[in-house]
PyMOL CGO cylinders between C-alpha atoms (Angstrom):
from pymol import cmd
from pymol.cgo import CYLINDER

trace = [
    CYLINDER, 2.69, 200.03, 20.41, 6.51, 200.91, 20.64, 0.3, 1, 1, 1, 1, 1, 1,
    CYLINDER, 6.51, 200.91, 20.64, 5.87, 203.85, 18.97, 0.3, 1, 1, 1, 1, 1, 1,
    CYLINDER, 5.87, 203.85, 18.97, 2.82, 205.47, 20.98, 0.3, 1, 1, 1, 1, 1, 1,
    CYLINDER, 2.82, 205.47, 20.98, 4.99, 204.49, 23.95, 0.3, 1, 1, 1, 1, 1, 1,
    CYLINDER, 4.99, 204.49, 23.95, 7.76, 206.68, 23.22, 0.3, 1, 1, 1, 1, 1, 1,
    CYLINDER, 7.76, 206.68, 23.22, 5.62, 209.61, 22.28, 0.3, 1, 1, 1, 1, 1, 1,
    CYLINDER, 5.62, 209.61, 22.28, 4.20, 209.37, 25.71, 0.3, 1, 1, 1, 1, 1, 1,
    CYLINDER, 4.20, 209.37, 25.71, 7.52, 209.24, 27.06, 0.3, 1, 1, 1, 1, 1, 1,
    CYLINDER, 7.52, 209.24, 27.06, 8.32, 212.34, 24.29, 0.3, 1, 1, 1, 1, 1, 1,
    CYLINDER, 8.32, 212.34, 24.29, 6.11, 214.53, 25.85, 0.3, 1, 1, 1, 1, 1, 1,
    CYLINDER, 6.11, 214.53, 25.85, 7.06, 214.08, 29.81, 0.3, 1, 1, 1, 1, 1, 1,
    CYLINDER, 7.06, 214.08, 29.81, 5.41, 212.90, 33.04, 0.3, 1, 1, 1, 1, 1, 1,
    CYLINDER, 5.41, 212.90, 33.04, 3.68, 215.94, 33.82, 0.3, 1, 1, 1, 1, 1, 1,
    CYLINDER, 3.68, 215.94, 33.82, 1.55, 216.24, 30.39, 0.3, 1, 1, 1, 1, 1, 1,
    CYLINDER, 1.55, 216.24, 30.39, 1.21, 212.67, 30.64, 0.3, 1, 1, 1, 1, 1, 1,
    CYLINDER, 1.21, 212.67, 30.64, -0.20, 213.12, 34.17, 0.3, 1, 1, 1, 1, 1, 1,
    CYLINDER, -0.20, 213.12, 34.17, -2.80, 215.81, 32.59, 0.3, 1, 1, 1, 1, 1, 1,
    CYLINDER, -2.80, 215.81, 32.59, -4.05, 213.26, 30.02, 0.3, 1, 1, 1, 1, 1, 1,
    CYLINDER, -4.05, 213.26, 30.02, -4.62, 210.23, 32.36, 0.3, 1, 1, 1, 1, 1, 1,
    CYLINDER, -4.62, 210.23, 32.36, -6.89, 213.10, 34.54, 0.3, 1, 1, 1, 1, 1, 1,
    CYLINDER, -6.89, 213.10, 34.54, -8.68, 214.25, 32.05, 0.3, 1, 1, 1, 1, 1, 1,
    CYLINDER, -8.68, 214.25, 32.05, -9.07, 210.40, 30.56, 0.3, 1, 1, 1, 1, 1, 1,
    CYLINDER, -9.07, 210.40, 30.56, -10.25, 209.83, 33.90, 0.3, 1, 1, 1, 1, 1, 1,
    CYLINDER, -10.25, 209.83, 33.90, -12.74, 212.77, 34.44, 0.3, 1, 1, 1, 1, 1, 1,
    CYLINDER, -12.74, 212.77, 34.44, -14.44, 211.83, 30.70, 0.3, 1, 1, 1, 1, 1, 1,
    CYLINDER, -14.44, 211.83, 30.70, -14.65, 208.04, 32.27, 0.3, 1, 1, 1, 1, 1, 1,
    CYLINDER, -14.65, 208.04, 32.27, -16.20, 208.99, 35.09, 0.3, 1, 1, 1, 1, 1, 1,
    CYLINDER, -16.20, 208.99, 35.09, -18.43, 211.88, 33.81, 0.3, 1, 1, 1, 1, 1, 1,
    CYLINDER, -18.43, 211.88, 33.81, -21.32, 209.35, 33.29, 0.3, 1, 1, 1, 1, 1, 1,
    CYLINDER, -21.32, 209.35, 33.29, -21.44, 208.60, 36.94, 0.3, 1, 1, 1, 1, 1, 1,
    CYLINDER, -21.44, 208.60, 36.94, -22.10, 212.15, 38.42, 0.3, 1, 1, 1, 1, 1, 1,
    CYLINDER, -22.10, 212.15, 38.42, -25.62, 212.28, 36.28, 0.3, 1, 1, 1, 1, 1, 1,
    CYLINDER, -25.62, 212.28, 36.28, -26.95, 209.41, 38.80, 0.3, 1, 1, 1, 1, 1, 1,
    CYLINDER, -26.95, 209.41, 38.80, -28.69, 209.87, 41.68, 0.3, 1, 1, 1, 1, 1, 1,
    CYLINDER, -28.69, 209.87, 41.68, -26.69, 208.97, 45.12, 0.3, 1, 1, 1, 1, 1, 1,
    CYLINDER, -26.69, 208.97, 45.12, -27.97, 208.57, 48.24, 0.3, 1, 1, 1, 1, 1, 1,
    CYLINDER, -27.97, 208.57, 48.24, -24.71, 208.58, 50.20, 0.3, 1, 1, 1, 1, 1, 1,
    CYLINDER, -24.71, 208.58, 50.20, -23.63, 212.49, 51.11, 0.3, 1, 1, 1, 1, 1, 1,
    CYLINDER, -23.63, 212.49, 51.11, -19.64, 211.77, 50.80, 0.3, 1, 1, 1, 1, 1, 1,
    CYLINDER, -19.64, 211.77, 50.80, -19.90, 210.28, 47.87, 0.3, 1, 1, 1, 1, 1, 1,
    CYLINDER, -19.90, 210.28, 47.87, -22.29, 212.77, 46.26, 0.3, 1, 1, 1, 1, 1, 1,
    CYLINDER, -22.29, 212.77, 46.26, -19.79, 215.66, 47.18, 0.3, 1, 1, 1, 1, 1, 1,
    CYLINDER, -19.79, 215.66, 47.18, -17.12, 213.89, 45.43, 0.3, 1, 1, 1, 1, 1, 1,
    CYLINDER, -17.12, 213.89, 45.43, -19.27, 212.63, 41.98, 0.3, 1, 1, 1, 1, 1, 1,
    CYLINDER, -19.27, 212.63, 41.98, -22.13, 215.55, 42.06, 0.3, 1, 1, 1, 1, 1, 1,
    CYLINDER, -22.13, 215.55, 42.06, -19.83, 218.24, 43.35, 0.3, 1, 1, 1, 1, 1, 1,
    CYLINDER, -19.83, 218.24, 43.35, -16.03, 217.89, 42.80, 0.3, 1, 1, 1, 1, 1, 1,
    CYLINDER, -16.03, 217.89, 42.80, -16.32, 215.98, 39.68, 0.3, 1, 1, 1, 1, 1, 1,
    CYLINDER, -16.32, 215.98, 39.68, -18.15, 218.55, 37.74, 0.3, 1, 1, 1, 1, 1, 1,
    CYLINDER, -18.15, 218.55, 37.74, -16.53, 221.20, 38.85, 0.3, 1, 1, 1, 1, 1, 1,
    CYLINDER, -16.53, 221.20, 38.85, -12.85, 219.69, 38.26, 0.3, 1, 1, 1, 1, 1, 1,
    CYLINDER, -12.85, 219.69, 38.26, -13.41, 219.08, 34.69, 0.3, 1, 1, 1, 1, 1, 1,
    CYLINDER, -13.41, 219.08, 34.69, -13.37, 222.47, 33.35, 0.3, 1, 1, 1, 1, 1, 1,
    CYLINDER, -13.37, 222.47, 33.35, -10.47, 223.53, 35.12, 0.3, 1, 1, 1, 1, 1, 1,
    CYLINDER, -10.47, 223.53, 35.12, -8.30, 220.94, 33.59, 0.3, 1, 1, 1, 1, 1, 1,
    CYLINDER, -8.30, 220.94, 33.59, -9.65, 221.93, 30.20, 0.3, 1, 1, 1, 1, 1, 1,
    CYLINDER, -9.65, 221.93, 30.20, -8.62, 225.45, 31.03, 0.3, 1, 1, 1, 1, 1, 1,
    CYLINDER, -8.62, 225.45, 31.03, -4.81, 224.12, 32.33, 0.3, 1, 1, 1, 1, 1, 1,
    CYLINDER, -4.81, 224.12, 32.33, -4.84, 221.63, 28.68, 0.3, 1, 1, 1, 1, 1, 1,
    CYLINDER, -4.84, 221.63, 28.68, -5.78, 225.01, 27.05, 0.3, 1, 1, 1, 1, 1, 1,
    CYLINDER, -5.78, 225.01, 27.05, -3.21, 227.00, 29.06, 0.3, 1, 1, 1, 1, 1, 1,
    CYLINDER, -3.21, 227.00, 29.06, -0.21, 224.15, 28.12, 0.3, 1, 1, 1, 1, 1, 1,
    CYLINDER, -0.21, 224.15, 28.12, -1.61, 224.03, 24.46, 0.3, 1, 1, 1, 1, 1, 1,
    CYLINDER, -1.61, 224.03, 24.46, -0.78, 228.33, 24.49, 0.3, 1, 1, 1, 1, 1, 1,
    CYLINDER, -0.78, 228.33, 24.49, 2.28, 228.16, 26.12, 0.3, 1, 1, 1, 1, 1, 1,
    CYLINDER, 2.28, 228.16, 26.12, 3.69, 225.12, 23.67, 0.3, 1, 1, 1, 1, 1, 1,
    CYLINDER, 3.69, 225.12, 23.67, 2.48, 227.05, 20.61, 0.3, 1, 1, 1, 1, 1, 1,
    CYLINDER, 2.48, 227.05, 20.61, 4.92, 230.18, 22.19, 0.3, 1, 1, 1, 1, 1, 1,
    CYLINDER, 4.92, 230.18, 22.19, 7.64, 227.02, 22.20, 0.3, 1, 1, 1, 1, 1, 1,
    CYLINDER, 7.64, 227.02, 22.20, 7.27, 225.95, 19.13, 0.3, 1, 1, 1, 1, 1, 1,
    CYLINDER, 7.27, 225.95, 19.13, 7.69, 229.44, 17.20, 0.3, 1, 1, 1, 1, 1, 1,
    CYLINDER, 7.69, 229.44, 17.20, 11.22, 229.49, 19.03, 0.3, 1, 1, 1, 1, 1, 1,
    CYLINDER, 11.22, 229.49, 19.03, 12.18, 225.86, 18.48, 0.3, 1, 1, 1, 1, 1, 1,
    CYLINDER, 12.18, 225.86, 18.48, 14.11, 224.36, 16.17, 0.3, 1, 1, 1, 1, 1, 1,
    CYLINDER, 14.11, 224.36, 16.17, 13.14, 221.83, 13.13, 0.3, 1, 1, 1, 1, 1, 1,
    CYLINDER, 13.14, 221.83, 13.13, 13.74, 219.12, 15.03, 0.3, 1, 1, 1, 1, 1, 1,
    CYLINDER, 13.74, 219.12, 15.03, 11.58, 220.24, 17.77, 0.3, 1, 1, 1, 1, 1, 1,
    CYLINDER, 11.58, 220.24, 17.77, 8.81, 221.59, 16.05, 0.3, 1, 1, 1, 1, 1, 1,
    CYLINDER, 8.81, 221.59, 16.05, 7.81, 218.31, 15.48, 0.3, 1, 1, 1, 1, 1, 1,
    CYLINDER, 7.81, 218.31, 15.48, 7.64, 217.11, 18.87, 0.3, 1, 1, 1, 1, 1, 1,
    CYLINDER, 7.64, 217.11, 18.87, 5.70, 220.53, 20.02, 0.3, 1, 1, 1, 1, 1, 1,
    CYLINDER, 5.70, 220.53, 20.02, 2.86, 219.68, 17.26, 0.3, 1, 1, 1, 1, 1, 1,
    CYLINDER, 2.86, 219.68, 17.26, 1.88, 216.13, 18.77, 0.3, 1, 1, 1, 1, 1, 1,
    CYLINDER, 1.88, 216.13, 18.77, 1.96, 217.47, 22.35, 0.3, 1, 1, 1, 1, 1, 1,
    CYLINDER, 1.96, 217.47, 22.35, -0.39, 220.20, 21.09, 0.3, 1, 1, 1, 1, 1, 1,
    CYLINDER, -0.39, 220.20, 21.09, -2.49, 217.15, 19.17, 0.3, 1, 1, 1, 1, 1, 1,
    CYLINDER, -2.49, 217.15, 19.17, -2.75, 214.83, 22.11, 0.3, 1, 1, 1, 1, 1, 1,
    CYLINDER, -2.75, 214.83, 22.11, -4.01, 218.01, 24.14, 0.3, 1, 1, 1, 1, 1, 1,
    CYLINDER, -4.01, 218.01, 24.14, -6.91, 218.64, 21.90, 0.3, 1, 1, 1, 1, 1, 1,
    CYLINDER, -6.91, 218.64, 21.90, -7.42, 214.96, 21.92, 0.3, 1, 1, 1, 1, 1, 1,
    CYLINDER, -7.42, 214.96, 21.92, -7.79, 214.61, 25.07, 0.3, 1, 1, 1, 1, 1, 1,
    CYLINDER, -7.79, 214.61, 25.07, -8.95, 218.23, 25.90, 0.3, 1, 1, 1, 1, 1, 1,
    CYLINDER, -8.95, 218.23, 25.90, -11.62, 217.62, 23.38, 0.3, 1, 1, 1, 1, 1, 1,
    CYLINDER, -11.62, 217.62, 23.38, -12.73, 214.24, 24.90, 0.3, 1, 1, 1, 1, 1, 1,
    CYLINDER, -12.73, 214.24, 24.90, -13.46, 215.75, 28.80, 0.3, 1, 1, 1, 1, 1, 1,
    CYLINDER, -13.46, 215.75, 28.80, -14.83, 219.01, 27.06, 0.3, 1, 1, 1, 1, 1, 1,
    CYLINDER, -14.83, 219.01, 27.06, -17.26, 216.54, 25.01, 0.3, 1, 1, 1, 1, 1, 1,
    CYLINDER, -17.26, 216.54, 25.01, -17.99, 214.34, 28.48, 0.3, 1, 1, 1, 1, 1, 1,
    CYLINDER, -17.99, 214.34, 28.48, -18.68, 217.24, 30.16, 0.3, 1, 1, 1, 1, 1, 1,
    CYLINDER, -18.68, 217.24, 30.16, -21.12, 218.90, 27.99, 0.3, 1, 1, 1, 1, 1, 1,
    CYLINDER, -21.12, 218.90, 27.99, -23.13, 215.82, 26.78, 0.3, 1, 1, 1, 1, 1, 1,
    CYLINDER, -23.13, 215.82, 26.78, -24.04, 214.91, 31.19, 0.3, 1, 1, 1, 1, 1, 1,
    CYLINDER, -24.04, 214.91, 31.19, -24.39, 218.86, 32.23, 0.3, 1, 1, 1, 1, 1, 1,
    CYLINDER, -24.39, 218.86, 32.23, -25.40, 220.59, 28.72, 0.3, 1, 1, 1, 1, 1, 1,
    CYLINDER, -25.40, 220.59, 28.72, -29.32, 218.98, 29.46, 0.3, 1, 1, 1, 1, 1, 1,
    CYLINDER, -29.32, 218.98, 29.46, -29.61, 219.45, 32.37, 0.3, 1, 1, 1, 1, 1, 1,
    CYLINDER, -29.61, 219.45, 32.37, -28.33, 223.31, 31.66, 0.3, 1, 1, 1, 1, 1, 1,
    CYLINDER, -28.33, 223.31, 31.66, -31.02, 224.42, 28.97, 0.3, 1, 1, 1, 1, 1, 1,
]
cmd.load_cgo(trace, "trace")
């Protein structure tokens, strides 16, 4: 547990930030195939929730590109570091993209 918890502090607030919204979004994926009757809170589940989820798999795919430029440059030491941020992002990338596509991709075809 010590361990995972300083590779979460390893790869900064703002990555960790990414991964809690995208743990989130794959959480509440499930929710937005129901049918609800109020209107605010089908704008939020049916509307914003859907369309949110893609864009931060596009921004996880952006950072993943941007830390693979890093870790050409880096040192040893860092290159390390740079290859679990770039795991955890298709982790967790890979979990919303999979959320996403198993509540939309039916009703899609």
């Amino acid at each position: 547990m010590k361990k995972l918890f300083q590779k979460l502090l390893m790869m900064g607030p703002l990555r960790n930030l990414l991964h809690a919204t995208a743990l989130l979004l794959s959480f509440m994926m499930p929710v937005s195939i129901l049918q609800i009757e109020s209107e605010t809170l089908a704008l939020i589940f049916l509307g914003a929730l859907p369309a949110s989820a893609p864009i931060i798999v596009i921004i996880i795919g952006l950072d993943i590109m941007m830390t693979s430029i890093w870790k050409t440059e880096a040192a040893s030491k860092d290159e390390s570091r740079y290859k679990e941020i770039i795991r955890a992002h298709i982790f967790f990338g890979g979990v919303l993209l999979f959320s996403w596509l198993a509540a939309f991709l039916p009703r899609m075809i």
